[in-house]
N, C-alpha and C positions, 0 to 999 in steps of 0.2 A: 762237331764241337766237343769240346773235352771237358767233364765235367769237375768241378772240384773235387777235392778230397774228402774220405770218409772223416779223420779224424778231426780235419780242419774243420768240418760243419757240424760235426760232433760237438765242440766246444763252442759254436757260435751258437748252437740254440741250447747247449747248457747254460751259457751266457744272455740269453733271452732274446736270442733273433730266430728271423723264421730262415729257411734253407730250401736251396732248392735237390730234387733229385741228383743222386751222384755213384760212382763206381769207383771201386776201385780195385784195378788187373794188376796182377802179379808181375814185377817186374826183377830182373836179375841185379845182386846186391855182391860186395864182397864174401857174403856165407852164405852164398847160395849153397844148395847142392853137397853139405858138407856130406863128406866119406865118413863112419865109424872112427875112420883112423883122423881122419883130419879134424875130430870135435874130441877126441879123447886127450887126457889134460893127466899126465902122469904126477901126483902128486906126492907128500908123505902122507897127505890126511887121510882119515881111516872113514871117512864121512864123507856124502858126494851129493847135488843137487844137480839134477838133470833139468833144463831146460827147454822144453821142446814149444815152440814157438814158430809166428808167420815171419815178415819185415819188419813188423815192430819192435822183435827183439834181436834179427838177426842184425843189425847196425848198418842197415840201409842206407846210403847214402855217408855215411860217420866213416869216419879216422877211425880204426880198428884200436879200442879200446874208451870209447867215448860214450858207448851205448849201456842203456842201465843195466842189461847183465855184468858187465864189466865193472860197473861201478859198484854192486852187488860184490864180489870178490873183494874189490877195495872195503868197503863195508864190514863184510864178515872180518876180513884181516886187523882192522881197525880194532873191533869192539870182541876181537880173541876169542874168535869159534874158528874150531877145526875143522873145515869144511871147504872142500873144494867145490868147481864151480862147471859145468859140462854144457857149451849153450848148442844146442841141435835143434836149432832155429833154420827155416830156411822160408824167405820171400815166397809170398801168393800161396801159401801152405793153408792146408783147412782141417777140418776135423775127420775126414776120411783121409786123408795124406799121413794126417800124423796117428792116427787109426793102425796105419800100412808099414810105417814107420817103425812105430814105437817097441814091437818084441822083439827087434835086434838092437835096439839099446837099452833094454831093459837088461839083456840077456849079457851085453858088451860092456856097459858100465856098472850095474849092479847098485842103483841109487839109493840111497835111503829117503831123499824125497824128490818127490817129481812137479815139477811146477808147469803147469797147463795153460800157455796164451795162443791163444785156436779157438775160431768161433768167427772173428769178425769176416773173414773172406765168404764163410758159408751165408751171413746174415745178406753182405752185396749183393750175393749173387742170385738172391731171392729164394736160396736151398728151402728147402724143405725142414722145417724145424724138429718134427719129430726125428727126421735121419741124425740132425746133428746132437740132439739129445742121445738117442744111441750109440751114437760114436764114440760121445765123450763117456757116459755108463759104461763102454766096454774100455776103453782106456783107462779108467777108474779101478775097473776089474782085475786088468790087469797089473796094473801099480799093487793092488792090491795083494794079490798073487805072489807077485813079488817080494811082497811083506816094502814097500816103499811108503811113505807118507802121500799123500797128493795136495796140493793146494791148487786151484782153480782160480783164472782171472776173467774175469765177466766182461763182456763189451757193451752195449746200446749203441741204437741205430737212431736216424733223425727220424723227426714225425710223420714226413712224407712216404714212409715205406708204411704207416700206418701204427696208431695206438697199441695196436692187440698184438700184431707181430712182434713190436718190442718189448712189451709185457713176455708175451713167448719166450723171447729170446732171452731176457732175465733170469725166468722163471726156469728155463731150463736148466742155467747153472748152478740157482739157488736147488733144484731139486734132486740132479746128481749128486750136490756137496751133503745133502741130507741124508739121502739116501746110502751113499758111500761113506757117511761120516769123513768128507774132505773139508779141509780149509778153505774159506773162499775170499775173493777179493772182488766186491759185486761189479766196480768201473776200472777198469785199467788205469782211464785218465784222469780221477779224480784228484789227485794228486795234485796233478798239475792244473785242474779247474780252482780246488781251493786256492793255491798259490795266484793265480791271475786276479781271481774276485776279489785277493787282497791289496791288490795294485792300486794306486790312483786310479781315476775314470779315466784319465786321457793316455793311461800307457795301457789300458785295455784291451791290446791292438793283435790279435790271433796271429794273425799271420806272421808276427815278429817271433811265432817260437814254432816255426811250421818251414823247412826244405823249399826250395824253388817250387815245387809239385806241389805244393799248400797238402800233400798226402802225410807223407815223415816227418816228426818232428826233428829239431833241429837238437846238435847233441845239448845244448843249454837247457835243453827241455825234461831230457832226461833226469837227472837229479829229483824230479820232481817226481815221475813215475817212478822211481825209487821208493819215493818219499811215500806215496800211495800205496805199494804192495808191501812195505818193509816189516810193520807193526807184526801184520798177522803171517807175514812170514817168518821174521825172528821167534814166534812162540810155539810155531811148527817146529823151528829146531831144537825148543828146549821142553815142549810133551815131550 
């Protein structure tokens, strides 16, 4: 049996229903796998935002420019900040992946900030929480190294994986952003949870902004997780 989706029961018991256990396995997306060469984004801006991310921002499932990194570019371009946009996201990617990852794109693109969405595959897969605190402290470190800003995007897990884990799981991104003095953005989805909870009751309905897989959100969903990272991203790029 297959079970639903993380983010889809995500938002069902943010929305105040219970859930049952669920996974969610890495599955190949149009940015899969992306090369150095194939996420590098020649621009004139003198200012650059590396993106390193699982499926949720690599535009899984989405028409190649639909996904909120893409809408993020539209954004900056909009409200006239110089900054281009680098997404090296790839499908079922974790905090040791992007770990493994990350010093040859720090090293290839030379970002001034680095946006962190990594976390949610390690929480599924029942990882080990202190590993993925780790991971992300040494990711931190090395942004920092760098001399790159970092901002950090937080996930949560349903009940069923247990209270204390996802307090854990919180608590860890809140404690690297502390610690690292990074930006944080404590729910990915909140964004898009505010936006529903302000719907009528009867268009309440999850699964109308959630992919065939009830896993992806659908790209209309996106604008919203925009909406949710944007605030505390825009004032990253004006410290």
């Amino acid at each position: 049996m297959r079970f639903l989706g993380f983010c889809f029961f995500l938002l069902i018991e943010l929305l105040g229903l219970m859930v049952p256990q669920m996974s969610l396995s890495a599955q190949s997306s149009v940015s899969d796998d992306p090369s150095l060469a194939q996420v590098a984004q020649h621009t004139a801006s003198s200012k650059k935002i590396l993106v390193v991310g699982d499926s949720l921002s690599a535009e899984y499932g989405l028409i190649k420019g639909q996904g909120w990194v893409a809408l993020l570019e539209q954004q900056l371009a909009g409200e006239r900040f110089q900054w281009s946009v680098i997404n090296a996201s790839i499908s079922g990617d974790t905090t040791s992946g992007g770990l493994a990852r990350l010093p040859a794109l720090l090293a290839t693109h030379r970002p001034q900030l680095v946006v962190l969405e990594l976390g949610a595959n390690d929480a599924l897969r029942g990882l080990d929480l202190k590993m993925t605190q780790s991971n992300l402290q040494s990711m931190a470190r090395l942004c920092k190294a760098s001399q790159a800003k970092l901002l950090l995007i937080g996930m949560q897990v349903p009940p069923n994986y247990g209270h204390q884990y996802n307090e854990d799981l919180k608590a860890a991104f809140v404690l690297v952003a502390k610690q690292q003095q990074a930006a944080i953005v404590p729910f990915f989805f909140q964004g898009l949870v505010d936006h529903i909870n302000k719907l009528p009751e009867p268009e309440r309905q999850i699964d109308a902004w959630f992919q065939s897989d009830r896993i992806h959100p659908l790209a209309k969903a996106h604008p919203f997780l925009l909406q949710g990272v944007w605030p505390t991203l825009k004032k990253s790029l004006k410290d």
